[in-house]
C-alpha positions as protocol buffer text, in pm:
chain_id: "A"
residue {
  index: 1
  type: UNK
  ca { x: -9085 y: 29079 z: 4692 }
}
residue {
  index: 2
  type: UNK
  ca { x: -8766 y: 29019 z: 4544 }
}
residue {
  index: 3
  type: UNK
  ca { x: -8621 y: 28720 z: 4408 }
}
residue {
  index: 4
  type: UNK
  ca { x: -8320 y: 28607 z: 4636 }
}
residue {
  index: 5
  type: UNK
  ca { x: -8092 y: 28324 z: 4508 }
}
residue {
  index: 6
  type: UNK
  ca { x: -7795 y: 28149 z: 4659 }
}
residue {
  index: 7
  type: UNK
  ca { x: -7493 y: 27955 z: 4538 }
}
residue {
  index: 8
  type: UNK
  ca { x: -7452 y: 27630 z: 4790 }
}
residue {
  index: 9
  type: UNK
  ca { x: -7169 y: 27465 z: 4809 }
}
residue {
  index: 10
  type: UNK
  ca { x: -7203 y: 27075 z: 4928 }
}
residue {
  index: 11
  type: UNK
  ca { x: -6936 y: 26831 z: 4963 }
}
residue {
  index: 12
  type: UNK
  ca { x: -6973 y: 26455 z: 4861 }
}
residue {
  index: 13
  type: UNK
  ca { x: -6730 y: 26143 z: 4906 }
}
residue {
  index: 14
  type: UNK
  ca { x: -6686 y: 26085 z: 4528 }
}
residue {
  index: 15
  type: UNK
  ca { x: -6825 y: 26165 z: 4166 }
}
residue {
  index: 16
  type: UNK
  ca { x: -7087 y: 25930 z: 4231 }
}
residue {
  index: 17
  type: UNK
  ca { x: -7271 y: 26066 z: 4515 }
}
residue {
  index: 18
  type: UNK
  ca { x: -7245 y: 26393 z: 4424 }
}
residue {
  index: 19
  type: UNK
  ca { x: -7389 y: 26288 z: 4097 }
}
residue {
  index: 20
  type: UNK
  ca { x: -7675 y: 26124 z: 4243 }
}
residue {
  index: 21
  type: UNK
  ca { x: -7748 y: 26399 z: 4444 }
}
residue {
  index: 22
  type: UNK
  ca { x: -7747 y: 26702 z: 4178 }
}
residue {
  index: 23
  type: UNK
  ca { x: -7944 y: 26521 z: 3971 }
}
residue {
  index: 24
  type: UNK
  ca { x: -8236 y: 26441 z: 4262 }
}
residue {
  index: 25
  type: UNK
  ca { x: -8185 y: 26801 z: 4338 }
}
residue {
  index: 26
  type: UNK
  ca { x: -8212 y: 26938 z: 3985 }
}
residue {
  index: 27
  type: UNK
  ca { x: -8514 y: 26680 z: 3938 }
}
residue {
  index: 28
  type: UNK
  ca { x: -8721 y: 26771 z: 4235 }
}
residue {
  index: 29
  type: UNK
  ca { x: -8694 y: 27091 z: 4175 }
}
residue {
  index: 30
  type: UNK
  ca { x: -8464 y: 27220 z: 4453 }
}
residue {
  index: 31
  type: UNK
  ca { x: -8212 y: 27343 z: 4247 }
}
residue {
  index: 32
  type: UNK
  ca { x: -8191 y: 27481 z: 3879 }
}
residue {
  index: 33
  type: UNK
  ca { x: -7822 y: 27378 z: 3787 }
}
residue {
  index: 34
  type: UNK
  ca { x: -7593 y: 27214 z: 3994 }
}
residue {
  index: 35
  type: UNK
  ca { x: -7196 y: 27198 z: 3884 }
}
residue {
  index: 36
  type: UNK
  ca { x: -6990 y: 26900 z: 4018 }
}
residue {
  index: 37
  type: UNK
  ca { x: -6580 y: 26994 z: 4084 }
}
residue {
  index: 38
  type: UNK
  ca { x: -6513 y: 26634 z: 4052 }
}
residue {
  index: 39
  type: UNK
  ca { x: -6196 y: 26625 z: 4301 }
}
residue {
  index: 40
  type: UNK
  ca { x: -6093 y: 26875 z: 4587 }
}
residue {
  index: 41
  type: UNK
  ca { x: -5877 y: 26807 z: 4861 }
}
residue {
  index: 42
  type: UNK
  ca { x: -6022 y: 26866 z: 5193 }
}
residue {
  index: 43
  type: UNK
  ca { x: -5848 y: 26906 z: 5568 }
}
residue {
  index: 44
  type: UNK
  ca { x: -6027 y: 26937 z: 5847 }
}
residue {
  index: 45
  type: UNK
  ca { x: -6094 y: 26838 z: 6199 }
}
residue {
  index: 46
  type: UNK
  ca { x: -6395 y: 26563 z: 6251 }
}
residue {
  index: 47
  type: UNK
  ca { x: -6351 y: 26402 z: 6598 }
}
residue {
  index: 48
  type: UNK
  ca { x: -6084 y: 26568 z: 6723 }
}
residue {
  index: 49
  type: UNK
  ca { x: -5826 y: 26491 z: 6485 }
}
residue {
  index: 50
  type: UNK
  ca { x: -5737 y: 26636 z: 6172 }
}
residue {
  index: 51
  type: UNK
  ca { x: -5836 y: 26473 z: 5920 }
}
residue {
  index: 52
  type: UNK
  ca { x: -5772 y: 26486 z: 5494 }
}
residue {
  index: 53
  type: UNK
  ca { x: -5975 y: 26307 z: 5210 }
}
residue {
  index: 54
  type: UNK
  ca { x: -6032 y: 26359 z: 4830 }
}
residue {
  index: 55
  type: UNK
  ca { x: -6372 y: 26448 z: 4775 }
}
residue {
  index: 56
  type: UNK
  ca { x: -6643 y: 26595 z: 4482 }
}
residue {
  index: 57
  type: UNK
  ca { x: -6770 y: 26943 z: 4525 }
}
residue {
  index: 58
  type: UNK
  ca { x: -7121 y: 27063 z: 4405 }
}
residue {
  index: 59
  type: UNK
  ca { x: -7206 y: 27415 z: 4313 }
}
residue {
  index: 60
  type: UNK
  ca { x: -7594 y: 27437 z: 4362 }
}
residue {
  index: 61
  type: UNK
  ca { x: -7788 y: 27742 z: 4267 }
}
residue {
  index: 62
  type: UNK
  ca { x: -8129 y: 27802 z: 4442 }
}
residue {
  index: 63
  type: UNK
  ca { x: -8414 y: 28107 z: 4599 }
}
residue {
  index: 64
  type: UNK
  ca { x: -8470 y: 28163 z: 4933 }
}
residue {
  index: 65
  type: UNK
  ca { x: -8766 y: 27971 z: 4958 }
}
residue {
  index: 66
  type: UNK
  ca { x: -8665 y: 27631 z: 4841 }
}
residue {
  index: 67
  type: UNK
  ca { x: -8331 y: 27674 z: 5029 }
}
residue {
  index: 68
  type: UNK
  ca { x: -8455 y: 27529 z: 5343 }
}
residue {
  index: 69
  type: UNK
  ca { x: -8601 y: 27226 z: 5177 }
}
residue {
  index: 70
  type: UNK
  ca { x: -8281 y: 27193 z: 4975 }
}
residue {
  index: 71
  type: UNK
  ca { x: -8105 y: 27158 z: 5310 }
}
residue {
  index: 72
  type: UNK
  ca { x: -8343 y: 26952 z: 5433 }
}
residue {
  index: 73
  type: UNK
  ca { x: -8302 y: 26682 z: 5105 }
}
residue {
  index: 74
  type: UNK
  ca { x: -7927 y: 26707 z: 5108 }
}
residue {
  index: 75
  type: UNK
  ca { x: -7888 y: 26579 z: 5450 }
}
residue {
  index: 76
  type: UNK
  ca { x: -8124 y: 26310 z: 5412 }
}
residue {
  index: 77
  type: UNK
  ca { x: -7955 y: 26174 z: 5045 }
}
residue {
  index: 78
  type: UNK
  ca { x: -7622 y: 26222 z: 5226 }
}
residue {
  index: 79
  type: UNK
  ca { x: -7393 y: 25955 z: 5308 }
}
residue {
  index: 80
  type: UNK
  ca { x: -7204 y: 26188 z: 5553 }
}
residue {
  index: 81
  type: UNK
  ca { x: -7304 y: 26219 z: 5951 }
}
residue {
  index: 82
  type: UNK
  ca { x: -7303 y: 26613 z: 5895 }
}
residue {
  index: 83
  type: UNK
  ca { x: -7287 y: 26726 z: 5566 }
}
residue {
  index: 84
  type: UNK
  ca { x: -7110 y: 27027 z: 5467 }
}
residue {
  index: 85
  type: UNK
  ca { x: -7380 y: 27257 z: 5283 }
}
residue {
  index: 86
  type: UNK
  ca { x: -7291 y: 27638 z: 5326 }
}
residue {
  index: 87
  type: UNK
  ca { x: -7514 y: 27874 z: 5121 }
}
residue {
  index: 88
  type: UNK
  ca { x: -7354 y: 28196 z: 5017 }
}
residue {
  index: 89
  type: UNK
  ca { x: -7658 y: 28462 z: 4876 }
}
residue {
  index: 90
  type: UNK
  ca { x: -7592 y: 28538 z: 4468 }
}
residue {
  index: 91
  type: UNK
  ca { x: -7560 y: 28927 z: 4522 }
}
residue {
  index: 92
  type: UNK
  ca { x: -7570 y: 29045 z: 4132 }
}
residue {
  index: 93
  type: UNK
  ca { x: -7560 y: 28821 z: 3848 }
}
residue {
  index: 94
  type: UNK
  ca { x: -7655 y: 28865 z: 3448 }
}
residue {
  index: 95
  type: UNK
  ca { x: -8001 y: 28931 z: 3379 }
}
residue {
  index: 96
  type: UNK
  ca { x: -8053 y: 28701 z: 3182 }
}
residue {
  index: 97
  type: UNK
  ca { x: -7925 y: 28423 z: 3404 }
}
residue {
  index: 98
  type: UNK
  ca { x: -8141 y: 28547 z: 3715 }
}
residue {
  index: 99
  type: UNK
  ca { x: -8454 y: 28510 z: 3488 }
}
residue {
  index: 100
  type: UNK
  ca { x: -8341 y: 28145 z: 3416 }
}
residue {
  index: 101
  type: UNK
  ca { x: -8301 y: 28093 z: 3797 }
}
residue {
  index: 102
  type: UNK
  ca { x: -8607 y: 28202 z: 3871 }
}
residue {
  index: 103
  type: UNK
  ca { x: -8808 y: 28004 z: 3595 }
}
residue {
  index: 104
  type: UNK
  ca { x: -8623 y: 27684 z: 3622 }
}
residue {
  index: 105
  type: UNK
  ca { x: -8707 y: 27672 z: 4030 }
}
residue {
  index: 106
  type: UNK
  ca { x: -9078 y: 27744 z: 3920 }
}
C-alpha cells in the first residue's frame, strides 16, 4: 500500500490556541509538523450573517490513517462550535520530505 499524506488546514481564534493545538497534535502523534500563519483575515457566513474576524491558521501535515483521528482531536481541543479543518491530499512532494512524513507519524 502506498503512503498517502495530506496538508490540513485548521483555523484557530488566536496564536494561542492554535499553538496549543499543534503542539498536542505534533505530541500525540497525529501530525509530524504543523506551521502556524499567525494572522489571516477571515469572512464568512456563521448564522446567517456575514461575519469577519482575525484569526491563526495551522498547516498540519498527516497519512491517511491518522487523518480521521486527527479530525477527531481537533474538534474536541477546539474552542470553535464547528471547526474549520479541510484536508487537501499532498499529491508529490521531495523524497526526502515524504520519508520524514512517514517516519515522524510512526
Amino acid at each position: 500500500m502506498v503512503d498517502m499524506f495530506y496538508l490540513v488546514f485548521v483555523t484557530a481564534k488566536d496564536r494561542a490556541e492554535a499553538k496549543r493545538i499543534s503542539e498536542k497534535l505534533v505530541r500525540e502523534r497525529l501530525a509530524a509538523c504543523v506551521n502556524i500563519v499567525p494572522r489571516v483575515n477571515s469572512t464568512y457566513i456563521w448564522r446567517g450573517k456575514t461575519e469577519r474576524s482575525t484569526e491563526a491558521l495551522l498547516l498540519v501535515k498527516t497519512s491517511d490513517r491518522k487523518l480521521g483521528s486527527l479530525i477527531a482531536r481537533v474538534e474536541k481541543l477546539h474552542s470553535y462550535d464547528v471547526p474549520e479543518v479541510i484536508a487537501l491530499p499532498i499529491g508529490r512532494g521531495s523524497l526526502k520530505y515524504m520519508r520524514w512524513l512517514k517516519e515522524s507519524l510512526g
